[in-house]
mmCIF file of the N, C-alpha and C atoms, coordinates in Angstrom:
data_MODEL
# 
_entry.id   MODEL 
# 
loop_
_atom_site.group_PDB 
_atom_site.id 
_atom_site.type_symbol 
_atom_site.label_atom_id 
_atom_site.label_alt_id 
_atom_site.label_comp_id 
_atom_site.label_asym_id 
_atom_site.label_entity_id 
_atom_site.label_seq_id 
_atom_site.pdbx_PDB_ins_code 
_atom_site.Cartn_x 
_atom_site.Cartn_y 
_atom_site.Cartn_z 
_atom_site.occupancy 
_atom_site.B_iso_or_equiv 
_atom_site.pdbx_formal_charge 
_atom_site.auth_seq_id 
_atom_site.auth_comp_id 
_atom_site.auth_asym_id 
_atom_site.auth_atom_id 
_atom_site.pdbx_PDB_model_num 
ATOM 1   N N  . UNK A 1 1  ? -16.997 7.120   28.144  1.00 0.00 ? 1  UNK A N  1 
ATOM 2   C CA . UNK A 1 1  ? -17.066 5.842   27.480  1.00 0.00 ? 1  UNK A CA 1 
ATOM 3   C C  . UNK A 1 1  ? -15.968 5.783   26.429  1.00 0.00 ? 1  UNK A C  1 
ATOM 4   N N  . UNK A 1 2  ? -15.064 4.712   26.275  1.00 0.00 ? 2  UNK A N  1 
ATOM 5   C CA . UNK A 1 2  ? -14.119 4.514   25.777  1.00 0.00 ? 2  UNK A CA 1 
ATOM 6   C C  . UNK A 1 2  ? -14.708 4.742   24.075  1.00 0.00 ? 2  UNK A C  1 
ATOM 7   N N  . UNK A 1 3  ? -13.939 5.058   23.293  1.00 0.00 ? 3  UNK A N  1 
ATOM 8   C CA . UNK A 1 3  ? -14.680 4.760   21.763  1.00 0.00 ? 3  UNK A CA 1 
ATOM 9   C C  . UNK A 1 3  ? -13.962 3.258   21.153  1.00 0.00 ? 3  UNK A C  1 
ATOM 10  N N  . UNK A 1 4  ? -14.912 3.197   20.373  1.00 0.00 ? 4  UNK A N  1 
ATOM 11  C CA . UNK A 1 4  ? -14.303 1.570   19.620  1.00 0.00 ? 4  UNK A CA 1 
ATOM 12  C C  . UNK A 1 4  ? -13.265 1.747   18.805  1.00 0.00 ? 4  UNK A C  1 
ATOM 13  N N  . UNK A 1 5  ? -12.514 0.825   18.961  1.00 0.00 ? 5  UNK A N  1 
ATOM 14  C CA . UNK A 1 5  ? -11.061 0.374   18.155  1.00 0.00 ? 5  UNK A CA 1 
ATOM 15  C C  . UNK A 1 5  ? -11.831 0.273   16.427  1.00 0.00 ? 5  UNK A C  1 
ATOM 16  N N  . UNK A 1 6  ? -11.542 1.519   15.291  1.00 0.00 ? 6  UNK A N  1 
ATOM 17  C CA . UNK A 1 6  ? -11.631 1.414   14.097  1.00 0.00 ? 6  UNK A CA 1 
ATOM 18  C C  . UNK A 1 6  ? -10.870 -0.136  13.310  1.00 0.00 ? 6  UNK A C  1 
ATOM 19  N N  . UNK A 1 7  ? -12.053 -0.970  12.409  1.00 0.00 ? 7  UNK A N  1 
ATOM 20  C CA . UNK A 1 7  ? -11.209 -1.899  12.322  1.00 0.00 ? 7  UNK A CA 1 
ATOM 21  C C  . UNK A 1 7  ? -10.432 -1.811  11.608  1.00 0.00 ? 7  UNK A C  1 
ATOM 22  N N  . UNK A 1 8  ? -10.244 -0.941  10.743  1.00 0.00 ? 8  UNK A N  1 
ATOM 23  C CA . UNK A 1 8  ? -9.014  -0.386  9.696   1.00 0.00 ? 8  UNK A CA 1 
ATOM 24  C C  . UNK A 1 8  ? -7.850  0.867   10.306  1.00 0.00 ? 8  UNK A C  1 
ATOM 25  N N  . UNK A 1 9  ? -6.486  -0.037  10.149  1.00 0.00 ? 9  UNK A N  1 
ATOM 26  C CA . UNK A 1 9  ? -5.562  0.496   11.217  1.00 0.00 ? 9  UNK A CA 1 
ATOM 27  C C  . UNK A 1 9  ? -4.992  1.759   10.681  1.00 0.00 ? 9  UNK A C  1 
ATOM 28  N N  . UNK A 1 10 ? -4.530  2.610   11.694  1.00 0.00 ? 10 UNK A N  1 
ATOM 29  C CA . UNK A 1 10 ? -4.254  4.138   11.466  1.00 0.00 ? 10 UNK A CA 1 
ATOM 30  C C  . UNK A 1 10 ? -3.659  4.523   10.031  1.00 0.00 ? 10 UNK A C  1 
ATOM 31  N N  . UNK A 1 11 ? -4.600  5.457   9.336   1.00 0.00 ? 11 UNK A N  1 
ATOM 32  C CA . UNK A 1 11 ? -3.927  6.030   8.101   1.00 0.00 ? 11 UNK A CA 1 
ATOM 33  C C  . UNK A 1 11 ? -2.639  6.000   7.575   1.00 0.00 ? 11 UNK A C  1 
ATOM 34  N N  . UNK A 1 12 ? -1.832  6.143   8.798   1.00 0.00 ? 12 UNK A N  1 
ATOM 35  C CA . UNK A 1 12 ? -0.700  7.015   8.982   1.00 0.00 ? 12 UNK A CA 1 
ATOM 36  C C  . UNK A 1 12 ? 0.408   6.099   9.243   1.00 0.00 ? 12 UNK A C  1 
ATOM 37  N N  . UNK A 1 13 ? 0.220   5.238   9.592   1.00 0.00 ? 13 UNK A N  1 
ATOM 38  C CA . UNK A 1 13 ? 0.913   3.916   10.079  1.00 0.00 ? 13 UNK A CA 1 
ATOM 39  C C  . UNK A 1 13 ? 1.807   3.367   9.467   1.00 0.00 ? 13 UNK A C  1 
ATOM 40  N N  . UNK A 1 14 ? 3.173   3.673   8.998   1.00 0.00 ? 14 UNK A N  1 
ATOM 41  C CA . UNK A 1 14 ? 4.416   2.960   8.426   1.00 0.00 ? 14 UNK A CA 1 
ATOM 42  C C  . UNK A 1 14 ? 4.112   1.170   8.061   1.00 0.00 ? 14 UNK A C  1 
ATOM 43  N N  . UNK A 1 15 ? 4.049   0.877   6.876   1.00 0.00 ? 15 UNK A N  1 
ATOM 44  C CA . UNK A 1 15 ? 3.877   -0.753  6.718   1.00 0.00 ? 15 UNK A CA 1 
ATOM 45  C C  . UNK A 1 15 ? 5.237   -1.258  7.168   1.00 0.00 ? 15 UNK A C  1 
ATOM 46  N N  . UNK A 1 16 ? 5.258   -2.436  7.431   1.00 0.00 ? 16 UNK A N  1 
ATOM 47  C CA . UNK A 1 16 ? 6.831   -3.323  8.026   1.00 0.00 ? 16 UNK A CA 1 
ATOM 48  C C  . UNK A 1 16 ? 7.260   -3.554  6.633   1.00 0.00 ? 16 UNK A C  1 
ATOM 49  N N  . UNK A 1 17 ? 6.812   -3.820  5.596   1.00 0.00 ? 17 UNK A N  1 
ATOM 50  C CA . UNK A 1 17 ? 7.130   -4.088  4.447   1.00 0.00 ? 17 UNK A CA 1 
ATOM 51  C C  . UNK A 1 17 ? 6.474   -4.081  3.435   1.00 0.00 ? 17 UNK A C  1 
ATOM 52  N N  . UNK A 1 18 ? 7.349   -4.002  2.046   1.00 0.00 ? 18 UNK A N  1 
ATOM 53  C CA . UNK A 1 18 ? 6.241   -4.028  0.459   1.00 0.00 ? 18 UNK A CA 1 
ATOM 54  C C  . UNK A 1 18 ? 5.177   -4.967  0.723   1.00 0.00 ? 18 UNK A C  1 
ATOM 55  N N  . UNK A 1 19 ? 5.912   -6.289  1.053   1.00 0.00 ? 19 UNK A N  1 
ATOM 56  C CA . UNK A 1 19 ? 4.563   -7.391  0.945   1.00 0.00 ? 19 UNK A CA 1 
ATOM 57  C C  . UNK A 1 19 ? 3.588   -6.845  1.702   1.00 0.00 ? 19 UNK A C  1 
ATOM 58  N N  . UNK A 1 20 ? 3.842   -6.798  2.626   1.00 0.00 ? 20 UNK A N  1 
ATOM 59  C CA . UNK A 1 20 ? 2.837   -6.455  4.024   1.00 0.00 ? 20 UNK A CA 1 
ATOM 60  C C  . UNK A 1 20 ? 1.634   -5.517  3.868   1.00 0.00 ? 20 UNK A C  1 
ATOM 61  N N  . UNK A 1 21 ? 2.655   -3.936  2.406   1.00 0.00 ? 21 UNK A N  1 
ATOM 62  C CA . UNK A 1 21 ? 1.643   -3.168  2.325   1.00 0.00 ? 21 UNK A CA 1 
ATOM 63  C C  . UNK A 1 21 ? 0.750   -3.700  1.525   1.00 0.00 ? 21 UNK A C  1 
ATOM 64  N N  . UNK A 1 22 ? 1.363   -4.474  0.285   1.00 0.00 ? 22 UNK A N  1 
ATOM 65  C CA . UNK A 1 22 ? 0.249   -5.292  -0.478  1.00 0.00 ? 22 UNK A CA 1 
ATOM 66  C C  . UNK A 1 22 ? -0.758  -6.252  -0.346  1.00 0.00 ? 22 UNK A C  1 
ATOM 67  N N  . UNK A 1 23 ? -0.342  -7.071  0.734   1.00 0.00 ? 23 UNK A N  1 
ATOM 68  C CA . UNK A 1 23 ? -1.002  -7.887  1.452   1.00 0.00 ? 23 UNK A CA 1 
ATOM 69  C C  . UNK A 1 23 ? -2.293  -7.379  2.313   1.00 0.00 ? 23 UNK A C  1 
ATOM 70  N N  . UNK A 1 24 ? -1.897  -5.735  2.825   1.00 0.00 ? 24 UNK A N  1 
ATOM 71  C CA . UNK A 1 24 ? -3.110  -5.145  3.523   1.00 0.00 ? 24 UNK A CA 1 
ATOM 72  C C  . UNK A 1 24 ? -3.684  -4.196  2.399   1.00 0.00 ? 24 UNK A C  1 
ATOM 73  N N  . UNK A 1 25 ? -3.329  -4.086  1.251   1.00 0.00 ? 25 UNK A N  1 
ATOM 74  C CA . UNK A 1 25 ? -4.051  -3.407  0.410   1.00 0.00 ? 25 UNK A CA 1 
ATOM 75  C C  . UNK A 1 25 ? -5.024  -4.253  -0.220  1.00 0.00 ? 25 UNK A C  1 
ATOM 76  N N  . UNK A 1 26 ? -4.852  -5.455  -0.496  1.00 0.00 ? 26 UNK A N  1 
ATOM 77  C CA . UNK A 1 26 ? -5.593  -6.387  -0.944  1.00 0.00 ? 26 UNK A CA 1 
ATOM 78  C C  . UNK A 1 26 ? -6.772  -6.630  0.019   1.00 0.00 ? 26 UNK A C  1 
ATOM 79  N N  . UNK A 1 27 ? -6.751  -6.858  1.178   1.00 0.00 ? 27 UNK A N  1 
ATOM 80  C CA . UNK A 1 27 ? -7.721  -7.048  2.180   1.00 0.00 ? 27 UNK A CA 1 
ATOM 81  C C  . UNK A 1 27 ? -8.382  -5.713  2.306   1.00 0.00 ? 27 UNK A C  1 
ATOM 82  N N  . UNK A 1 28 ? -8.179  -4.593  2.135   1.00 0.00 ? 28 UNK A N  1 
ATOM 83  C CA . UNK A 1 28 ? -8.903  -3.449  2.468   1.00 0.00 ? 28 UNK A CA 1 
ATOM 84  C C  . UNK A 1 28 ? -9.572  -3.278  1.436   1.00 0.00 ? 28 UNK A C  1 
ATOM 85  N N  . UNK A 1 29 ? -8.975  -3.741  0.114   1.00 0.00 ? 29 UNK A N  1 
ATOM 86  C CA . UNK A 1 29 ? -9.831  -3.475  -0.931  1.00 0.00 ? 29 UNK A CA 1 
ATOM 87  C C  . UNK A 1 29 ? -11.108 -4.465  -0.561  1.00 0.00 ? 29 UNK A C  1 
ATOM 88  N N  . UNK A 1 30 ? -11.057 -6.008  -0.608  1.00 0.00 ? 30 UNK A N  1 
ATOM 89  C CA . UNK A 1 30 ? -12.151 -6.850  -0.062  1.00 0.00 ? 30 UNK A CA 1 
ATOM 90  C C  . UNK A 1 30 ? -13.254 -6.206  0.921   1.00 0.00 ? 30 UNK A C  1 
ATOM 91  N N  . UNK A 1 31 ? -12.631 -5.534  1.705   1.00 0.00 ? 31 UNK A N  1 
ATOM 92  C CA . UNK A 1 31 ? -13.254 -5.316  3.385   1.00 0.00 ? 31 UNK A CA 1 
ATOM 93  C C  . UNK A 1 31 ? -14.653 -4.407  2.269   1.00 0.00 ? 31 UNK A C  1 
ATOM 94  N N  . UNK A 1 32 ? -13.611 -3.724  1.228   1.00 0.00 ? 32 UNK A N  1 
ATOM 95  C CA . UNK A 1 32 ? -14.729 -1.857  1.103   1.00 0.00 ? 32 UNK A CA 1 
ATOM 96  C C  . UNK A 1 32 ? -15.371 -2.152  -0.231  1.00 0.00 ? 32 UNK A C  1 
ATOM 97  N N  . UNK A 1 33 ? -14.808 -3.533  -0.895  1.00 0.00 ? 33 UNK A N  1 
ATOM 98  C CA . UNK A 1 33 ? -15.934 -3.548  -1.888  1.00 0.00 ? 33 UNK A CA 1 
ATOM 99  C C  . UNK A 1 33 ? -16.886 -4.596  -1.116  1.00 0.00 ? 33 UNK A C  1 
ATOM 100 N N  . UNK A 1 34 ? -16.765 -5.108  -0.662  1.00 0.00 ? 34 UNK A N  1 
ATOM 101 C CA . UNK A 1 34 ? -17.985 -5.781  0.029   1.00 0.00 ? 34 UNK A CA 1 
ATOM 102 C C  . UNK A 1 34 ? -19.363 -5.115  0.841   1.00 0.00 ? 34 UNK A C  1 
ATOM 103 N N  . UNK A 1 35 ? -18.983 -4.150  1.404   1.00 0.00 ? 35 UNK A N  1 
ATOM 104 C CA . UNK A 1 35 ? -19.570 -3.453  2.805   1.00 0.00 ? 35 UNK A CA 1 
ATOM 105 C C  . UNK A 1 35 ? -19.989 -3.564  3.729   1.00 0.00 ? 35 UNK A C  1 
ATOM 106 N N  . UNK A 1 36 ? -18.887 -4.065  4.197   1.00 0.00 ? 36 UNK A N  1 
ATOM 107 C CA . UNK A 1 36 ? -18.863 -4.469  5.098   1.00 0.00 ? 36 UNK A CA 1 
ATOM 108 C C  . UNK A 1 36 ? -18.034 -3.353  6.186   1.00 0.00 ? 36 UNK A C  1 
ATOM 109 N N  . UNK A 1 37 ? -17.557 -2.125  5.668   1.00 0.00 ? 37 UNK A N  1 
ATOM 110 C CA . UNK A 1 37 ? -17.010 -0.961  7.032   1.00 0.00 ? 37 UNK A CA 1 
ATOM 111 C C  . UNK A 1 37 ? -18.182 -0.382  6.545   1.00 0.00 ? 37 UNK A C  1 
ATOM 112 N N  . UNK A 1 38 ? -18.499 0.544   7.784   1.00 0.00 ? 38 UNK A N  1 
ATOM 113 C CA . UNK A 1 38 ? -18.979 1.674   7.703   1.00 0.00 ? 38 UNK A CA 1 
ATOM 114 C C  . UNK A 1 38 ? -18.977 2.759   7.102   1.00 0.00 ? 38 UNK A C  1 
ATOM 115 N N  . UNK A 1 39 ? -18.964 4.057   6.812   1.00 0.00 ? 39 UNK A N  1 
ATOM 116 C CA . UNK A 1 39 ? -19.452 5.137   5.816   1.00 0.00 ? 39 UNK A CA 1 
ATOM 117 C C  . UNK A 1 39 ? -17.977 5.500   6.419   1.00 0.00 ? 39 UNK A C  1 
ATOM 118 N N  . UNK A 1 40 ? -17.599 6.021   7.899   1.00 0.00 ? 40 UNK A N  1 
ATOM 119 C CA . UNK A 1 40 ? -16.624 6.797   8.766   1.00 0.00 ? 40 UNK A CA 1 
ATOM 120 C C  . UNK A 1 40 ? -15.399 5.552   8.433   1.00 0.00 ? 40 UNK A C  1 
ATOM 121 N N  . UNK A 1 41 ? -15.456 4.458   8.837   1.00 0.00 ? 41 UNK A N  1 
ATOM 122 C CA . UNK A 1 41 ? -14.431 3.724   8.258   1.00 0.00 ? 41 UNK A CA 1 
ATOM 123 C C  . UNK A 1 41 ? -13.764 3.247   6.892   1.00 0.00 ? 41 UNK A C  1 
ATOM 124 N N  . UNK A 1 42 ? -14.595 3.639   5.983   1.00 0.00 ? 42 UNK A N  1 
ATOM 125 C CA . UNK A 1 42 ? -14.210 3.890   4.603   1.00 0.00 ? 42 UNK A CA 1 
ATOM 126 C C  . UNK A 1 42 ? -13.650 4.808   3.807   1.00 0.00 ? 42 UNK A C  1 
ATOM 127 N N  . UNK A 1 43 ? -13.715 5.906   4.847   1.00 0.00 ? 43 UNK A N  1 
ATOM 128 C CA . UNK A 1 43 ? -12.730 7.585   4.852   1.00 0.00 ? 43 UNK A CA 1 
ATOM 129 C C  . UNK A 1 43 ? -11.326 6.730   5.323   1.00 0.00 ? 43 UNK A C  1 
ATOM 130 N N  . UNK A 1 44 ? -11.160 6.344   6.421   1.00 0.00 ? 44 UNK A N  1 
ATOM 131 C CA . UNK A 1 44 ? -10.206 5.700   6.861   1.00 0.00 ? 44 UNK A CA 1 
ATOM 132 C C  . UNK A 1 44 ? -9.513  4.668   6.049   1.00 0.00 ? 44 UNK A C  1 
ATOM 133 N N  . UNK A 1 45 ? -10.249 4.030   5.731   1.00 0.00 ? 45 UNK A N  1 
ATOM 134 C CA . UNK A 1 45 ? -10.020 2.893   4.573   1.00 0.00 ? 45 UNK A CA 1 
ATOM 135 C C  . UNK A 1 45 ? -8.983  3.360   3.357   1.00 0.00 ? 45 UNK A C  1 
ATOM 136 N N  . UNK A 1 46 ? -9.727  4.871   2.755   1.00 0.00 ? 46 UNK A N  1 
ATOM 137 C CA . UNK A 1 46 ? -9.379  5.293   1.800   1.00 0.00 ? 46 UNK A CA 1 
ATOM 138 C C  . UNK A 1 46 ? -8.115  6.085   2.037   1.00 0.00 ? 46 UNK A C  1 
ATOM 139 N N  . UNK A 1 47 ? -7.955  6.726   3.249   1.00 0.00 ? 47 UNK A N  1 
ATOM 140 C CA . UNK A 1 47 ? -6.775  7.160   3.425   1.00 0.00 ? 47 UNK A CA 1 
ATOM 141 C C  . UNK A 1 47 ? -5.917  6.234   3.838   1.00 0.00 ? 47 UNK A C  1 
ATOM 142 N N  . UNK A 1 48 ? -5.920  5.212   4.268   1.00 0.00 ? 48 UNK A N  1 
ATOM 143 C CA . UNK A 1 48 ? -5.016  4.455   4.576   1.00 0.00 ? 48 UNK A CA 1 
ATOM 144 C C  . UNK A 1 48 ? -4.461  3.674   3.346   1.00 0.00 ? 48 UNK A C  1 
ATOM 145 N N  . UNK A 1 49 ? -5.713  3.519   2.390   1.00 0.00 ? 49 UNK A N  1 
ATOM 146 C CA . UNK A 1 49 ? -4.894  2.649   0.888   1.00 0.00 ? 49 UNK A CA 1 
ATOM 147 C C  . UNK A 1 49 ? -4.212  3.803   0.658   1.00 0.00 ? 49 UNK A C  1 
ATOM 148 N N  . UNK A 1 50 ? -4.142  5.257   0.589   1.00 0.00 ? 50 UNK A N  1 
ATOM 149 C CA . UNK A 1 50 ? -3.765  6.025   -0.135  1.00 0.00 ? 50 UNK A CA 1 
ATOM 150 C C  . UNK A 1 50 ? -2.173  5.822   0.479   1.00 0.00 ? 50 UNK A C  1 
ATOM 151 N N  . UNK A 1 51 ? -1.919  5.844   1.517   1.00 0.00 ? 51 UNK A N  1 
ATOM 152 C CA . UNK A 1 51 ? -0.625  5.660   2.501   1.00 0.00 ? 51 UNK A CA 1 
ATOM 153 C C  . UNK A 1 51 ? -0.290  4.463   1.986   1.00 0.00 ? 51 UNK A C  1 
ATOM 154 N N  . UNK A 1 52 ? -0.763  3.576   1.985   1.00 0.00 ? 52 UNK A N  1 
ATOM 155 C CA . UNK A 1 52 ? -0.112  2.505   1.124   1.00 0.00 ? 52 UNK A CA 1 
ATOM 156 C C  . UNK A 1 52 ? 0.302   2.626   -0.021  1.00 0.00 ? 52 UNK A C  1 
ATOM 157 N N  . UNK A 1 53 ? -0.291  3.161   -1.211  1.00 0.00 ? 53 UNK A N  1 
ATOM 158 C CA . UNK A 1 53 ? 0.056   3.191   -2.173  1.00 0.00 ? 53 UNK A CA 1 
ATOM 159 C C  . UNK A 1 53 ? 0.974   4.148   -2.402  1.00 0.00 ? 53 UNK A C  1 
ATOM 160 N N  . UNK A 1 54 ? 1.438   5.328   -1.893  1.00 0.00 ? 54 UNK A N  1 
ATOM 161 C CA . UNK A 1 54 ? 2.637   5.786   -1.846  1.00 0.00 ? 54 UNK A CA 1 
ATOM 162 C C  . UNK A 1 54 ? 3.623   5.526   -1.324  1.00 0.00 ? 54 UNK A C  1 
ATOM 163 N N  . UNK A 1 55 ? 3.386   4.324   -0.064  1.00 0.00 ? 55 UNK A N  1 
ATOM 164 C CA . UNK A 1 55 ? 4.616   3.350   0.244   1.00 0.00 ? 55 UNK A CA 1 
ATOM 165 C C  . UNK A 1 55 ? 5.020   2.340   -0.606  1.00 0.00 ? 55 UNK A C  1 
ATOM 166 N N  . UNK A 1 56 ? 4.404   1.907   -1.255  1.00 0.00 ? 56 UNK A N  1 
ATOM 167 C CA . UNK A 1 56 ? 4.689   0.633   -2.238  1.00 0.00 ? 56 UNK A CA 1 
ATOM 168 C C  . UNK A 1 56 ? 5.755   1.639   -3.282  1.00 0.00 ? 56 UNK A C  1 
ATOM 169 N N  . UNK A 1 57 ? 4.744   2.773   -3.915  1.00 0.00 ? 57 UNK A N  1 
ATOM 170 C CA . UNK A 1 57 ? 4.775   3.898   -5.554  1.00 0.00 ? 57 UNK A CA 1 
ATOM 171 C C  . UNK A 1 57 ? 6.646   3.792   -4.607  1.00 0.00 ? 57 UNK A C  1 
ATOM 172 N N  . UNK A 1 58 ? 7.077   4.744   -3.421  1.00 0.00 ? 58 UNK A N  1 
ATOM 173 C CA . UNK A 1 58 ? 8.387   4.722   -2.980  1.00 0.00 ? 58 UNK A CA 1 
ATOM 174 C C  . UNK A 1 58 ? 9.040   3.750   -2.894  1.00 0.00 ? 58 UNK A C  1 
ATOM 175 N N  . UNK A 1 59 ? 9.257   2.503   -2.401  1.00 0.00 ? 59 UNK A N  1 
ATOM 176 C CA . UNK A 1 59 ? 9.397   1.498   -2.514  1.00 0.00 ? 59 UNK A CA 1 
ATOM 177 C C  . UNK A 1 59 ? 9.808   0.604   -3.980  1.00 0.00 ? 59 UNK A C  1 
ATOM 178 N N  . UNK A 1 60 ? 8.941   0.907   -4.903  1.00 0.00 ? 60 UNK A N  1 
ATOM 179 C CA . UNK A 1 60 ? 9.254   0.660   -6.254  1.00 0.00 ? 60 UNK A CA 1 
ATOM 180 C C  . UNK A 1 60 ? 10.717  1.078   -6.858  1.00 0.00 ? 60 UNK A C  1 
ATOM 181 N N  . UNK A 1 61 ? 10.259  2.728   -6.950  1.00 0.00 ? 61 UNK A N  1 
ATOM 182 C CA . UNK A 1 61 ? 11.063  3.644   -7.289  1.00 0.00 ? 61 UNK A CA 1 
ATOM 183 C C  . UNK A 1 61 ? 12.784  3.495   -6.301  1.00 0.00 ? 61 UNK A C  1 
ATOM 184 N N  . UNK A 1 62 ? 12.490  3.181   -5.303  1.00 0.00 ? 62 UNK A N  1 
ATOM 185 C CA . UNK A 1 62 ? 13.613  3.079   -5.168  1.00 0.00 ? 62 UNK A CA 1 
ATOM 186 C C  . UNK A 1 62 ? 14.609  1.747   -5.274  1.00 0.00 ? 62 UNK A C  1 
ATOM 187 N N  . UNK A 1 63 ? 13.923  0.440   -5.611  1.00 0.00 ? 63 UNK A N  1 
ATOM 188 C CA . UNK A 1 63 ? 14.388  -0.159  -6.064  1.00 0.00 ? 63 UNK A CA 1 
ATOM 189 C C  . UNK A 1 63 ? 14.765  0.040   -7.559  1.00 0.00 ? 63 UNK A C  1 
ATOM 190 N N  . UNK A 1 64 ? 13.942  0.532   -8.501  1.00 0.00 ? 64 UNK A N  1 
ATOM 191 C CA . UNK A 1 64 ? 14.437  1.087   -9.878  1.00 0.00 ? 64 UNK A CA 1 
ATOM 192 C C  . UNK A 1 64 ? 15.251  2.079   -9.904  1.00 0.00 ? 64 UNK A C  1 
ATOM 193 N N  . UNK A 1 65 ? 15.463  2.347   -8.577  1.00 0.00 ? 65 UNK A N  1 
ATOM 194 C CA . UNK A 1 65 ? 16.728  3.588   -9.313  1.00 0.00 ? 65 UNK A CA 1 
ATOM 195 C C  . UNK A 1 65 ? 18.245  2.512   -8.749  1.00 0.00 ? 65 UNK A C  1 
ATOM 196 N N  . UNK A 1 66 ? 17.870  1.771   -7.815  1.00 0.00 ? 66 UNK A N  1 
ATOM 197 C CA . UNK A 1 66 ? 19.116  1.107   -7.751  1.00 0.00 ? 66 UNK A CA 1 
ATOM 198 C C  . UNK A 1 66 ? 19.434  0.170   -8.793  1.00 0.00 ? 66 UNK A C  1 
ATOM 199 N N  . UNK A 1 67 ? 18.777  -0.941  -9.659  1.00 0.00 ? 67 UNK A N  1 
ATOM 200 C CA . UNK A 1 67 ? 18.665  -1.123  -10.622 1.00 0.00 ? 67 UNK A CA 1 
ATOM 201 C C  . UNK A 1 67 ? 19.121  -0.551  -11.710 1.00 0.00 ? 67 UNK A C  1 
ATOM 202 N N  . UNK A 1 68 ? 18.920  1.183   -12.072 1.00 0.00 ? 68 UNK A N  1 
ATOM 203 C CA . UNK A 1 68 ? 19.313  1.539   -13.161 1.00 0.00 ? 68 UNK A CA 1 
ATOM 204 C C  . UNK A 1 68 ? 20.945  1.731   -13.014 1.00 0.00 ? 68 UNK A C  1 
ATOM 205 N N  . UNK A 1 69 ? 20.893  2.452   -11.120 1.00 0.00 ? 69 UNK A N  1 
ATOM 206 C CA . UNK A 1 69 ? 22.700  2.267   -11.155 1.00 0.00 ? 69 UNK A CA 1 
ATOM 207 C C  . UNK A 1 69 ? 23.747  0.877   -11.745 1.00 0.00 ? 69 UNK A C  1 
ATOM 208 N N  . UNK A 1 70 ? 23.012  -0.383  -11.571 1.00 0.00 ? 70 UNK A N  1 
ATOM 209 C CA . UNK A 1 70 ? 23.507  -1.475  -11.189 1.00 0.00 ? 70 UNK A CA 1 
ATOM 210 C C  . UNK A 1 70 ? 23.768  -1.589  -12.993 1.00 0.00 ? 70 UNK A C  1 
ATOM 211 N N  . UNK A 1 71 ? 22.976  -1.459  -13.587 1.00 0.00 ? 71 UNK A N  1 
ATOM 212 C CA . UNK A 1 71 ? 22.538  -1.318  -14.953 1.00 0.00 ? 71 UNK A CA 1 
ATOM 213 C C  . UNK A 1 71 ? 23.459  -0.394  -15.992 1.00 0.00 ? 71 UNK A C  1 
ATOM 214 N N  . UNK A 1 72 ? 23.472  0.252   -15.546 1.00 0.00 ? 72 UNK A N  1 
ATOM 215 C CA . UNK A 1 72 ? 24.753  1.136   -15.754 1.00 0.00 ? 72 UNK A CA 1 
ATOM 216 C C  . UNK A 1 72 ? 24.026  3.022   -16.387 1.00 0.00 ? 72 UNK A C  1 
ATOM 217 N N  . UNK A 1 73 ? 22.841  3.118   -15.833 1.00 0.00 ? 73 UNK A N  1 
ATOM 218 C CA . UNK A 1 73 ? 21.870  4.024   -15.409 1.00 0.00 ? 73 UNK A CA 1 
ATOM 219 C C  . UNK A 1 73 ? 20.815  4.044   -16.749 1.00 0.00 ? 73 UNK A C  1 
ATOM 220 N N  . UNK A 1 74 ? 20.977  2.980   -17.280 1.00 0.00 ? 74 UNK A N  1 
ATOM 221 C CA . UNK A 1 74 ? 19.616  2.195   -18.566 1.00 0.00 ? 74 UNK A CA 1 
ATOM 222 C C  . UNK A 1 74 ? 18.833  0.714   -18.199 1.00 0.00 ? 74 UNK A C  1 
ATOM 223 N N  . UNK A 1 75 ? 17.582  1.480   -18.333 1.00 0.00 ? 75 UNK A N  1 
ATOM 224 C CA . UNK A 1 75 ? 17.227  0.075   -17.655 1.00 0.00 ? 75 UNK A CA 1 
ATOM 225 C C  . UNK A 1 75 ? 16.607  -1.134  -19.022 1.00 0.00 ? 75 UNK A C  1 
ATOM 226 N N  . UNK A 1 76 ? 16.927  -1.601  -18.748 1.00 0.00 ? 76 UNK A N  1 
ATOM 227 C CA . UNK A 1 76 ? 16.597  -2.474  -20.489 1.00 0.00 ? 76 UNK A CA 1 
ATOM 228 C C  . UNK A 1 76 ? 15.590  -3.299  -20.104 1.00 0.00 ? 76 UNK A C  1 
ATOM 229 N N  . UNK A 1 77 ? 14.607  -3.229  -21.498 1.00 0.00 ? 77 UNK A N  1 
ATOM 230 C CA . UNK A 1 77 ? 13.753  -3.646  -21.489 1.00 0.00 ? 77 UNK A CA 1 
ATOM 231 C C  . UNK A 1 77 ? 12.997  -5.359  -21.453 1.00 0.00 ? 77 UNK A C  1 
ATOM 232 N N  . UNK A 1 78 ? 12.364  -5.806  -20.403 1.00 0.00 ? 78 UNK A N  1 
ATOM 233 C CA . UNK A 1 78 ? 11.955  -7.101  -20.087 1.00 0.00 ? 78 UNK A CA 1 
ATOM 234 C C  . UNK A 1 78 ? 11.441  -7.726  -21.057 1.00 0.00 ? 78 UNK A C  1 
ATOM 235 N N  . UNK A 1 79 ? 11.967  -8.860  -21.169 1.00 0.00 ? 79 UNK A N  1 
ATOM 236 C CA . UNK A 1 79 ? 11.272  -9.857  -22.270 1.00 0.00 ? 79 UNK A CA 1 
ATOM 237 C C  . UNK A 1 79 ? 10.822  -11.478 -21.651 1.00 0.00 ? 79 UNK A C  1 
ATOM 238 N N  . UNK A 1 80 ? 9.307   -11.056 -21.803 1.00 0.00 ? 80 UNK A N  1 
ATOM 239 C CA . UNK A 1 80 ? 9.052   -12.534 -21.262 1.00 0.00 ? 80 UNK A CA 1 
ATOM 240 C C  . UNK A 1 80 ? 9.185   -13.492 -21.722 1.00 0.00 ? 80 UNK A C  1 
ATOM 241 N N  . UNK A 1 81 ? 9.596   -14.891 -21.123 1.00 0.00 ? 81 UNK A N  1 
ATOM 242 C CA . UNK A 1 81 ? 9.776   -16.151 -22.077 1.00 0.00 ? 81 UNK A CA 1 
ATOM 243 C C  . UNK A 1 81 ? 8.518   -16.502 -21.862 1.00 0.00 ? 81 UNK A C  1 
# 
């Protein structure tokens, strides 16, 4: 017997993009504070935000380091209007 398709997609799974990972981090958070996965899909859940969030954490960082080059390797500090 075939097993069921987990509805939270593979841990491991490269996001297409920042938005994309944020966009599915936001929904996974919904999915697992609600409870609406299961006990086994919320392991999954959790490893998969975790994969996200070190794609975004990389993602960041490497836009701030191009930034600090561009910057002239100081990054000065934001001031909101």
């Amino acid at each position: 017997m075939p097993k069921k398709a987990s509805p939270v997609p593979d841990p491991i799974e490269t996001p297409d993009s920042y938005e994309a990972a944020v966009a599915e981090l936001e929904q996974l958070a919904v999915r697992m504070e609600s409870g609406q996965l299961p006990l086994n899909d919320m392991l999954t859940g959790y490893r998969r935000a975790s994969v996200l969030l070190a794609y975004c954490r990389e993602q960041l960082d490497g836009v701030e380091a191009q930034i600090k080059v561009l910057d002239g390797e100081t990054l000065k500090k934001w001031a909101q209007e």
